[in-house]
C-alpha positions as CSV (number, residue, x, y, z in Angstrom):
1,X,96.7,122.0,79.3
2,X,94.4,119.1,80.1
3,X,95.7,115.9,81.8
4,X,93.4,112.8,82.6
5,X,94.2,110.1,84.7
6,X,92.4,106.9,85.8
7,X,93.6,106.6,89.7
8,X,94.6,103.1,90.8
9,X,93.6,101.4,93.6
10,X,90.9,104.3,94.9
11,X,87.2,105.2,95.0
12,X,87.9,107.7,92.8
13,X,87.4,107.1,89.0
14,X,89.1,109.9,87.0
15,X,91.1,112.9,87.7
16,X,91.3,115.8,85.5
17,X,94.3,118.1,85.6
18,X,93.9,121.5,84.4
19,X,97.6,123.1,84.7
20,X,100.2,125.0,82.6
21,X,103.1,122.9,82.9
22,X,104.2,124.5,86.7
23,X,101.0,124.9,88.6
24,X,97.9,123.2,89.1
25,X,94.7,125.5,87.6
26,X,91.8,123.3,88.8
27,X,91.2,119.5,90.0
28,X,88.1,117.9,89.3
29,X,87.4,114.0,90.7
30,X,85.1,111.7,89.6
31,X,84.0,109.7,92.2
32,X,85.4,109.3,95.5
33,X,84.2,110.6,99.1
34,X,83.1,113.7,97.5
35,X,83.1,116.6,99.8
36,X,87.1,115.7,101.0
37,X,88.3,115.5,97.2
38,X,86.5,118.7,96.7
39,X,88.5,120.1,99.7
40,X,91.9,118.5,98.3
41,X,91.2,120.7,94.7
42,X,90.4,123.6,96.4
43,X,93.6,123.3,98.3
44,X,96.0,122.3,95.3
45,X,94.7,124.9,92.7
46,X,96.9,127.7,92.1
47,X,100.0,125.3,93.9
48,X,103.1,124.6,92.4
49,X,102.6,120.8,90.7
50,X,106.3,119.8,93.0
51,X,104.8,121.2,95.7
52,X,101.9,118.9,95.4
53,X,103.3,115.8,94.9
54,X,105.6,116.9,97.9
55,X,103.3,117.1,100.4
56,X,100.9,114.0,99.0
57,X,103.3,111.5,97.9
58,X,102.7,108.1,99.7
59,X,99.8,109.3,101.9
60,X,97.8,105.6,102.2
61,X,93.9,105.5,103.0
62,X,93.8,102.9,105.6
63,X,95.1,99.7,104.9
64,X,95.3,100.1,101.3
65,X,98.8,101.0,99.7
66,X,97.8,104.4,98.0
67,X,95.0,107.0,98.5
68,X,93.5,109.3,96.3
69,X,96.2,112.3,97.0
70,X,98.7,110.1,96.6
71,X,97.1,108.8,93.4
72,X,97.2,112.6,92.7
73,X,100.6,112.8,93.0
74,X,101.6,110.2,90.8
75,X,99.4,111.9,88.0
76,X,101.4,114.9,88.5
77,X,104.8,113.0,88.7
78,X,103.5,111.9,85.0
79,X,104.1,115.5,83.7
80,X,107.5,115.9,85.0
């Protein structure tokens, strides 16, 4: 399954999900500081999707109130 989701309050334009309902498959980001959101899917793929939002729930890029993980994590939080 496919999920899409339009982060908030980040460089980064669009997410998409590729999971199977308990683990993440593969992340793709549009926009964003490119080489560290490629590091962050690299990372999540093949993790549990609680495990994720675990570990990047309420991570903030500087003085902003969210960050692209964190962003990440609330897409995830969408499919539970």
């Amino acid at each position: 399954m496919v999920l899409e989701y339009t982060p908030k309050g980040t460089c980064s334009r669009k997410f998409i999900i590729e999971h199977d309902g308990q683990k993440v498959l593969s992340l793709q980001v549009i926009g964003g500081c490119n080489g560290n959101l490629k590091g962050i899917a690299a990372l999540v793929k093949g993790m549990d999707i609680k495990e994720v939002i675990s570990r990047l729930d309420g991570i903030k890029c500087g003085f902003k109130d969210t960050s692209c993980p964190d962003q990440l994590a609330q897409a995830l939080k969408n499919l539970l």
